[in-house]
N, C-alpha and C positions, 0 to 999 in steps of 0.2 A: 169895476176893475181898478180905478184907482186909489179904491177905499185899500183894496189889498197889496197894489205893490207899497204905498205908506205904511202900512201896518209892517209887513214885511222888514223896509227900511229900518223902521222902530225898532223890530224885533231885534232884527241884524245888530242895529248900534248898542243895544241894552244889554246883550250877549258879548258885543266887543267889551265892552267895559268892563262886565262883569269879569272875565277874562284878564282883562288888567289888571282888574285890581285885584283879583287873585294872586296873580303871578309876581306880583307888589307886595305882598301884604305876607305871602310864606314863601321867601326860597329856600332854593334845595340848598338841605347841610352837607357839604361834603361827604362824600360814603368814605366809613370805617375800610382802609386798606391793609390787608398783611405788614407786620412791622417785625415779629419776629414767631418764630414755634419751635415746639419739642416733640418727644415723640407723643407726651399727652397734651399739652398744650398750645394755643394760639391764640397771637397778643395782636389787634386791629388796632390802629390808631386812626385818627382824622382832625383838624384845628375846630373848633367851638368859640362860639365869641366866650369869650373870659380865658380860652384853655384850648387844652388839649382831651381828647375823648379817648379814653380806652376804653376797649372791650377783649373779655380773657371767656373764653370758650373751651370745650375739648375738644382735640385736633381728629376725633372721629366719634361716631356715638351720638346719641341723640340724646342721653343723659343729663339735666343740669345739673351745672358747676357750681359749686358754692365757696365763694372766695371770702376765708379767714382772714385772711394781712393781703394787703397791696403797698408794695413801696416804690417809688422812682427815684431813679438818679437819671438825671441829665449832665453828661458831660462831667459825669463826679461831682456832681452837688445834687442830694437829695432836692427833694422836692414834694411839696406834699398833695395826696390823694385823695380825693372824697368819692365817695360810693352812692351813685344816683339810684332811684326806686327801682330802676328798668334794669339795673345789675350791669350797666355799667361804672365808667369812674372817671373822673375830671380831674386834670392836670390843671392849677391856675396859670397862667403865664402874661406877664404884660402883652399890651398891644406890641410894641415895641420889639419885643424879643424876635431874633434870627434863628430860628432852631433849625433852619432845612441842613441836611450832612451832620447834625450831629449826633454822637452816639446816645442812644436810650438804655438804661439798663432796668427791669420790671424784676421784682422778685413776688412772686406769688404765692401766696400760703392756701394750699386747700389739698382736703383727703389727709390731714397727718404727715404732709412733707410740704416742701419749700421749694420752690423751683426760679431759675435766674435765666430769666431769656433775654438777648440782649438783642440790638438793631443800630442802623438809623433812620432817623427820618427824613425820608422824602421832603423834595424843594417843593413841593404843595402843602405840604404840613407844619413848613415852616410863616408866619407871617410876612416874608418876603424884605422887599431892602426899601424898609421906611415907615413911618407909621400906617400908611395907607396902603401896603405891600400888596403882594401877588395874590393874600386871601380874601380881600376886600373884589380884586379885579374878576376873579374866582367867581366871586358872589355873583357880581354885574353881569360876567358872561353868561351864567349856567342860570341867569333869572332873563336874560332875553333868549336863550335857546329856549326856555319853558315857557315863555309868553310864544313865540315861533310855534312852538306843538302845540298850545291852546288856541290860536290863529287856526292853526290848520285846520283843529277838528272842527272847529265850529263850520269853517267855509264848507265841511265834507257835508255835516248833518245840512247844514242849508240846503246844498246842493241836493241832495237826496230827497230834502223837505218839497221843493221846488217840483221835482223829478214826480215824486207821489201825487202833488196836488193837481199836477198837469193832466197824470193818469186817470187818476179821480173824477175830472169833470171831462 
């Protein structure tokens, strides 16, 4: 009997960790939020370490898009875009930079027309007020919510583990 509450124990700590260092090792990226649309198009945005993320969708349809040109202007100063494999597109932006409240302007080339949707960005989307701003704190909180729901389930299957083996014998 007390071969198996140890084992148990073990089990339990090997599983916390694992857990941890999960929750350590990949937090959540911020989700792509509405930034601006048209009647065919919708422009998501989110902050990225190095940038800013766009993703340009059709505002209905299940169709993929296929985006010729992507341009930004922040606050009247282009800015330039690069296009990741997964179709979306990365805005560079220092650590530094204050973007939250200011206006976005995306002009997008696809289908044989141009389209200029415009927005701003949300005070989550901006790096916050300092090098170590509000998207870093971001990070910290929404990595110990996710260590939090990895705690949980582990305590659930235990408990359940527990529950079965009790039945069992």
């Amino acid at each position: 009997m007390a071969a198996v509450s140890i084992a148990r124990a073990f089990l339990s700590v090997v599983l916390s960790s694992c857990a941890l260092a999960a929750a350590l090792a990949q937090p959540a990226a911020p989700a792509l939020a509405p930034l601006a649309h048209s009647a065919l198009l919708t422009v998501e945005a989110a902050p990225r370490a190095g940038g800013l993320a766009l993703r340009v969708r059709r505002a209905s349809g299940q169709a993929p898009l296929v985006v010729n040109d992507l341009t930004v202007t922040i606050d009247n100063k282009s800015e330039p875009a690069t296009a990741n494999p997964d179709g979306s597109w990365i805005v560079p932006r220092p650590v530094t930079a204050q973007d939250a409240g200011k206006t976005i302007e995306v002009t997008v080339g696809h289908d044989g027309i141009h389209e200029v949707l415009s927005g701003r960005l949300a005070a989550s989307a901006g790096a916050g007020s300092g090098p170590a701003g509000s998207g870093t704190a971001n990070l910290i909180r929404s990595s110990h919510k996710q260590l939090f729901w990895w705690m949980l389930n582990i305590a659930i299957v235990a408990i359940a583990a527990i529950a079965i083996s009790r039945r069992m014998s």
